[in-house]
N, C-alpha and C positions, 0 to 999 in steps of 0.2 A: 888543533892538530894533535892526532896521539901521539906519545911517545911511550917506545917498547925502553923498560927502564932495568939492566942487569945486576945483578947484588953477589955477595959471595960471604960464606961467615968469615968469623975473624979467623978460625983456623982454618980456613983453607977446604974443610968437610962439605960442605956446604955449598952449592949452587941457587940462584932464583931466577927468574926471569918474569915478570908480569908487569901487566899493561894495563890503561882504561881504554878500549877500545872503541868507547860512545861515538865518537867523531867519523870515524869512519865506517859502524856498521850505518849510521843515521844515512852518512851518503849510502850503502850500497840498497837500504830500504827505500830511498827514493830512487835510483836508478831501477830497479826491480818490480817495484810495488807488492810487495809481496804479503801475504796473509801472515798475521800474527807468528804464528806457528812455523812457515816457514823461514822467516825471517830471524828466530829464534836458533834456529837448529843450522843456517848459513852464516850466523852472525858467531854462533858458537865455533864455528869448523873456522872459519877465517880467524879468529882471536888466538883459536890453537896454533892457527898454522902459523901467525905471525910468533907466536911463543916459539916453535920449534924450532924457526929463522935464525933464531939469538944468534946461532953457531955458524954462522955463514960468516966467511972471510973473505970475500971478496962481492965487489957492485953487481960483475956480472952472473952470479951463482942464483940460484932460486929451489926453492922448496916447493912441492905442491903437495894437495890431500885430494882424494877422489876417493867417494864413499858411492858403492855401487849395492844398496839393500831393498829390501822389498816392502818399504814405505810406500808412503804416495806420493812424496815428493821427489822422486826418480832418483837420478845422478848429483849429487853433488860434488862442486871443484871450487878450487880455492887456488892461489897463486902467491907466493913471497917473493919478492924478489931480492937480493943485497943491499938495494940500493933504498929499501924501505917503500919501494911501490907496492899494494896489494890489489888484487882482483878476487872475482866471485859470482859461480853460477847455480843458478837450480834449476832441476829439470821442467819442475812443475812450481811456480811460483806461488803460485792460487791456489794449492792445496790446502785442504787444513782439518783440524780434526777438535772435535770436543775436548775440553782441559781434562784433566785426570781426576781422579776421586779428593783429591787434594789441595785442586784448585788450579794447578800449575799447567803449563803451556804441554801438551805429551807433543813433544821434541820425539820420544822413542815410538812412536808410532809414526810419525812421518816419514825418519829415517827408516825405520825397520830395525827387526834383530838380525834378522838373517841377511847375510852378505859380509863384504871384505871393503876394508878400508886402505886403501893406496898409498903409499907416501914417496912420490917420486924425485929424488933430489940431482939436480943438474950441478955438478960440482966443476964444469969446464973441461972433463974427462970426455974419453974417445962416445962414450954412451952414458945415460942416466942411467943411479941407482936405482932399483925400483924396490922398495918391501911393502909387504902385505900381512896382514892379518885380519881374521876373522871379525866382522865383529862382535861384541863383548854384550853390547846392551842399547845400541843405539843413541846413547846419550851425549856422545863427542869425549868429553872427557874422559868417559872411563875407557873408551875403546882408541882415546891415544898414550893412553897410561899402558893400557894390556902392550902395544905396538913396544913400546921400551920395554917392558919386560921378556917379551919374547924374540923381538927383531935386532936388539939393543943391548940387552941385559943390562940394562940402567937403571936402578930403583928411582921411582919418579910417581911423583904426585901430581896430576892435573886439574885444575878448578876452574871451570867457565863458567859465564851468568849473561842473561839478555835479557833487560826486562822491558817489558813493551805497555804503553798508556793503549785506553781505552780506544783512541783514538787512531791506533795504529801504528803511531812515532815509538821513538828508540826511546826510554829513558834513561838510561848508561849501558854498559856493555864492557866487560875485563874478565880478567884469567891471571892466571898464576901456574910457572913448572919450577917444579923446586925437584932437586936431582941430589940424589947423596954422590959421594965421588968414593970411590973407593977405600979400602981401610976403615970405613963408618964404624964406631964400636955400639953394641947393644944399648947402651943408654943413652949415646945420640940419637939411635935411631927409636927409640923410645918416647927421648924429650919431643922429636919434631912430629910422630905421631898423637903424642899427645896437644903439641898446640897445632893441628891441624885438627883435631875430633872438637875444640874447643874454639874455634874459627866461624862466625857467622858463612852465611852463601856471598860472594864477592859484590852480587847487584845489592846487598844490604848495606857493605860498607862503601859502596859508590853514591846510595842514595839517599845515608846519613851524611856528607860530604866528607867523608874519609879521606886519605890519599893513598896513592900509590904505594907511598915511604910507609904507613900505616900496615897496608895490606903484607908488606914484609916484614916490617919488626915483628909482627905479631906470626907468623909464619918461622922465624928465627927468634923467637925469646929465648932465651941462654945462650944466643951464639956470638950476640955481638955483629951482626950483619954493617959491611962495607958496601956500598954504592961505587960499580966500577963505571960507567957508563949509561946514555942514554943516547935513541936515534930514534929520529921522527920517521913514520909512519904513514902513509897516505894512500888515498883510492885515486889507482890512476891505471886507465887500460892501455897499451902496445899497441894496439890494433895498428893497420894502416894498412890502404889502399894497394901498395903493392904486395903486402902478403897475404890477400886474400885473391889476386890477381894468377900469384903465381900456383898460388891451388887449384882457381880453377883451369889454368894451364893442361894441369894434370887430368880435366875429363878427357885430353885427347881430341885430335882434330875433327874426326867423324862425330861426335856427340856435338862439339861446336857446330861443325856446319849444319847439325840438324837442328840445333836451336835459330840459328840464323837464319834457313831456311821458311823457319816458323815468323821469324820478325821479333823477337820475343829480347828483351832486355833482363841480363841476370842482376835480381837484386838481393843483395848477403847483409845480415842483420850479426853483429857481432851480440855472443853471448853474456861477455862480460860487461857491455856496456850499453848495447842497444843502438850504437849507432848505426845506421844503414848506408852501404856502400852500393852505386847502381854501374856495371857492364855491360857492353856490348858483344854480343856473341860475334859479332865483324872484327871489331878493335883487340878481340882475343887472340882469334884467326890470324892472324899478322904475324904473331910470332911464330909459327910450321913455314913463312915462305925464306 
């Protein structure tokens, strides 16, 4: 099971939060079956999104990300919840694209440049926050970096990695958000630029058997980093038969009676998980008497 693991420096400057997220992109690549590529760029936005959760105070609170650009992998959504459940959808699972001159998975061509990156957070208020920015590069991490600095004003570092075997499986999967807090003075902010430019890519030190505690000291060298907490992690979807009932409630009686009319049974495939849910357009009807 992963666990999202918090840090803080010793003085106080300092924020971290990062995860090895292996365990549960692997479930959502079997639940999915998704092409290299896209698997990459899903597994990245959910490792974010469970990073950006850190800040959630209460079970029933949840974070989401919804990147709507002009990839080929359409929509992508992502779900946190407080209580450490996560979910995760792609429009296009199957898509996929040649590696880049580089070698590497192009993640920025699936998702796209063009387009806005969602971040809708449910804090138990009258309505969700909802902010948005542009995105930056397509690559997840740099366009939840831009997100704090323009939606936030947080200086903040983000680093995701998903590396995927030949075969198609996950071979690790982590991130890292490391946040100055206020008062930061110029050679702090100095020190931790320079040991992030001097920082491997995260899938390298998950697949030298690094750890988590690794990925942060080295992220905070000079600062002395404290371990405030850790909270497990997991793929787990909501769904349930009555709440896809009561949606389709809402096509309204006339549209029911004309499916029933037909003989025709409604069948609902959830996105996050693929389970299939089967109605009667009769057993609908029931409720208008």
């Amino acid at each position: 099971m992963s666990k999202l693991t918090r840090a803080i420096s010793e003085n106080g400057g300092v924020i971290i939060y990062a995860i090895d997220s292996t365990d549960i992109i692997k479930e959502l690549q079997v639940l999915h079956e998704m092409s290299a590529t896209a698997v990459a760029a899903l597994g990245r936005l959910l490792t974010g999104n469970v990073l950006m959760s850190a800040t959630l105070k209460n079970e029933k609170d949840s974070i989401s990300l919804r990147i709507a650009g002009d990839g080929l992998g359409g929509i992508l959504l992502t779900e946190v919840r407080g209580t450490g459940e996560v979910r995760g959808y792609i429009e296009n699972p199957h898509a996929d694209l040649s590696s880049t001159s580089l070698g590497k998975l192009n993640v920025k061509g699936l998702v796209g440049t063009s387009g806005t990156l969602y971040v809708i957070k449910d804090l138990g208020l009258k309505e969700p926050q909802i902010g948005m920015v542009p995105l930056v590069s397509g690559e997840i991490a740099e366009d939840i970096t831009s997100y704090y600095a323009n939606s936030e004003q947080i200086p903040t570092v983000c680093a995701l990695g998903v590396l995927i075997d030949k075969d198609l499986s996950v071979l690790n999967s982590g991130g890292f958000l490391l946040q100055l807090l206020p008062g930061a003075t110029d050679d702090e902010i100095s020190t931790i630029e320079n040991n992030i430019n001097n920082m491997p890519s995260i899938t390298h030190y998950l697949q030298n058997s690094k750890t988590i505690v690794d990925i942060i000291d080295d992220a905070l060298t000079g600062f002395t980093p404290n371990i405030l907490d850790e909270q497990e992690i997991y793929y787990h979807c909501s769904c349930n038969a009555a709440r896809f009932e009561k949606s389709l409630i809402t096509l309204g009686k006339e549209e029911l009676q004309r499916i029933a009319s037909e003989g025709d049974d409604i069948e609902i495939k959830c996105q996050f998980c693929n389970k299939i849910y089967h109605f009667s357009a009769e057993s609908l009807l029931s409720n208008f008497k």
